[in-house]
N, C-alpha and C positions, 0 to 999 in steps of 0.2 A: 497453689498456696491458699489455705484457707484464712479469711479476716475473719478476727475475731471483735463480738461486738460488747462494747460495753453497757452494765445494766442500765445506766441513760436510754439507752434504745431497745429496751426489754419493753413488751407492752405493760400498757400501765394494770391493767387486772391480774398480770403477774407477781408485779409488785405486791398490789398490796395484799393480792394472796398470802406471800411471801411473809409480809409483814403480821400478819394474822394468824399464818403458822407461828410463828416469833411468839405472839403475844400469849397463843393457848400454851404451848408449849412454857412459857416462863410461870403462868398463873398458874398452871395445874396444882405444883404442892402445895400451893397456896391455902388452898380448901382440904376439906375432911376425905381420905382415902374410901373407896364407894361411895360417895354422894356424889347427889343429883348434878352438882356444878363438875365435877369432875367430868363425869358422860357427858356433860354438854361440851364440855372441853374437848372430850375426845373425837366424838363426832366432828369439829370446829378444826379441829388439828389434821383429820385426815382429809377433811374436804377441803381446807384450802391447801393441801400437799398436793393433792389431783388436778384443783386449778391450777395450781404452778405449772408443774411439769405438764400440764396437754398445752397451755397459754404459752411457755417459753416453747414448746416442742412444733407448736402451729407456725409460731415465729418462722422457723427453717423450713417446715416440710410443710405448710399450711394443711390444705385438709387432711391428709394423712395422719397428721396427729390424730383429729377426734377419731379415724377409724379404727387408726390400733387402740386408743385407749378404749373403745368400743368392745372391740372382739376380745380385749384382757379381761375387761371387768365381767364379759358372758363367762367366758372361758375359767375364770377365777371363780365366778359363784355356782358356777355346775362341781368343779371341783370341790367346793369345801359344801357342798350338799351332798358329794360322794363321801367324802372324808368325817364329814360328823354322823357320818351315818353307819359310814362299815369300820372303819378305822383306817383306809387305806388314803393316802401314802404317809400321812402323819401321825399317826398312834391314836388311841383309844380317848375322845375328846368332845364334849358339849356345850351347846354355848349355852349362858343362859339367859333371860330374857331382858336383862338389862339395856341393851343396845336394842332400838329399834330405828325404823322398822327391817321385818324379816321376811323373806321367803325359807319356807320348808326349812323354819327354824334357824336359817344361818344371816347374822345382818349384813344387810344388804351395802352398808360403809364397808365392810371386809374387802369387797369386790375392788370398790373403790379405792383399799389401799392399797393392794396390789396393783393395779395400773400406776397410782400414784409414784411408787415407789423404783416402779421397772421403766418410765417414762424418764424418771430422773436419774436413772441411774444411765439409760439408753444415753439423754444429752451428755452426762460427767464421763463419759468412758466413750463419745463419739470418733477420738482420735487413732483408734485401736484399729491399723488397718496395715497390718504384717504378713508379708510374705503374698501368694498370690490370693482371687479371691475368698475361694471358699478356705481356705486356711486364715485369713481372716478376718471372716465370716464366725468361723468355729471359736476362735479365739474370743475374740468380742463377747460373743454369747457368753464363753466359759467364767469369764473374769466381771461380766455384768449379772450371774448369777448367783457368782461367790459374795456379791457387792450388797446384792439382794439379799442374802441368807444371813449376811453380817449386821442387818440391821435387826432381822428376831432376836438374836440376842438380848438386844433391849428391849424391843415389843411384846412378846412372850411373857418375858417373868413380870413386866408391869403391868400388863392386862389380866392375869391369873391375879394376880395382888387387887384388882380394883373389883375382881369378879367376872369378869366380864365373858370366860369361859375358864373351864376345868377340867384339867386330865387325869384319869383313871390312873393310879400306881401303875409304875412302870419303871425298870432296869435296863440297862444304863439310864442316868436322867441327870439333867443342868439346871439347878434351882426348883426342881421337879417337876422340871418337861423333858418327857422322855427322848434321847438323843434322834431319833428315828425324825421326831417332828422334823428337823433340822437337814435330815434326808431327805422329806416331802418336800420342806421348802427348796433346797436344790433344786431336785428333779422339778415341780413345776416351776421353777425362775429362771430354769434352760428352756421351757414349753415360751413365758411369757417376753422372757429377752429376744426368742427367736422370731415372733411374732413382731414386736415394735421392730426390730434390729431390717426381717425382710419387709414390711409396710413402710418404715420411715427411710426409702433410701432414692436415691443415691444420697452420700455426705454433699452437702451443699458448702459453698464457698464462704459464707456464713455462717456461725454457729452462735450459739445461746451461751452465756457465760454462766447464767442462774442456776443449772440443773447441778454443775459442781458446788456453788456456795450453797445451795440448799441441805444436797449430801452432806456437805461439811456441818453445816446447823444440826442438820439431825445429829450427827456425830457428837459434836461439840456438849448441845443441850441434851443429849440425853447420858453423857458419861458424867457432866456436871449434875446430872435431876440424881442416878444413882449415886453419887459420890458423897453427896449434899445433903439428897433429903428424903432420899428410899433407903438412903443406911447401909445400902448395898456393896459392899470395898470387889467383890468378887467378878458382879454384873456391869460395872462400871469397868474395870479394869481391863475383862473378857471382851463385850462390846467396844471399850474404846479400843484398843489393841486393833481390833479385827476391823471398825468402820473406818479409823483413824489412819489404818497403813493403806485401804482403798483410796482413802481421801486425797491423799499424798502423791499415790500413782494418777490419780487422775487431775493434779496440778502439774506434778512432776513431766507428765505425757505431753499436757500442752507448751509446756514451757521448751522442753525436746523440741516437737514441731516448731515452734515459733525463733529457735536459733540455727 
């Protein structure tokens, strides 16, 4: 039976990570869409997503954490230096130089959100352990990628909007990101779930409460930033929908185990 621990016992640079996610996140409409305060925001918002989730994920698995969020963020910035370059696996796409800094043109926070993002979603979807191992195994992965993908949703059309990259026309498309990206983000969020999922194991007797309230934050603030104040009734809706019913399973899952 696994104890679960309350965020009183979260270490404290999680918190205020946490807290700092919160704060960019609420300030961003605040300012002029493409300004300078906004990119700082941005960069502010994914770097303390990445402190959260490796600080909450160290908690359980201690060093294991920094390793996998290590090998995602290699693994993540090779991939979007293949991907801004041929178009594969996410469609025809450039960034431009607003975010810095960059390697071979792709910024280097990108890397960073994907670890951020698959580390958090690794803690909110820890309980996921059906049938025998490698089954899953398989599972886990499958349902922390779809968790993963639910978040472009919203990051996609808000980063196109602030400039921060650009996709070439392209059919089928969602807000004018070709539905393919959507594909790409799948296929690599089974590459990087599989990664944290076999680095961070065995599940320890303890677990991290944070990495679901954080899911839930991003869900929350970012269905209310489109709803509110990108004007967005579509992106808000789409995204909340799809982060809002993960969110749920991964309350819902612990609350199962715990009775």
């Amino acid at each position: 039976m696994q104890r679960r621990a309350g965020l009183r016992k979260e270490p404290r640079i999680a918190l205020v990570a946490f807290a700092v996610m919160i704060f960019g996140m609420v300030g961003t409409p605040l300012f002029e869409r493409g300004g300078d305060e906004r990119r700082i925001l941005a960069l502010v918002v994914v770097g303390a997503l990445f402190v959260t989730a490796v600080a909450s994920t160290a908690r359980v698995y201690g060093a294991r954490a920094f390793l996998a969020a290590g090998a995602i963020v290699v693994i993540a910035l090779i991939i979007e230096v293949i991907g801004s370059s041929t178009g594969f696996p996410f469609g025809e796409y450039d960034y431009t130089g607003a975010l810095t800094p960059q390697i071979f043109d792709v910024p280097i926070i990108v890397a960073f959100a994907w670890a951020g993002i698959t580390l958090t979603v690794h803690g909110a979807f820890h309980h996921l352990r059906l049938g025998n191992e490698r089954s899953a195994l398989m599972t886990r992965v499958a349902v922390m990628a779809l968790a993963i993908t639910a978040w472009d949703l919203f990051l996609d059309p808000q980063m196109v909007a602030e400039g921060y990259w650009r996709w070439r026309p392209a059919t089928p498309a969602f807000r004018g990101i070709p539905l393919v990206n959507y594909f790409g983000w799948l296929l690599i969020a089974v590459i990087t779930s599989t990664v944290s999922v076999l680095t961070c194991r065995p599940v320890q007797r303890t677990v991290s409460s944070l990495p679901r309230l954080t899911y839930a934050t991003l869900a929350g603030l970012s269905t209310v930033g489109f709803l509110v104040f990108f004007d967005d009734l579509v992106v808000a809706v789409v995204g909340g929908v799809a982060m809002g019913g993960f969110t749920v399973l991964s309350f819902a899952g612990v609350r199962r185990r715990a009775e």
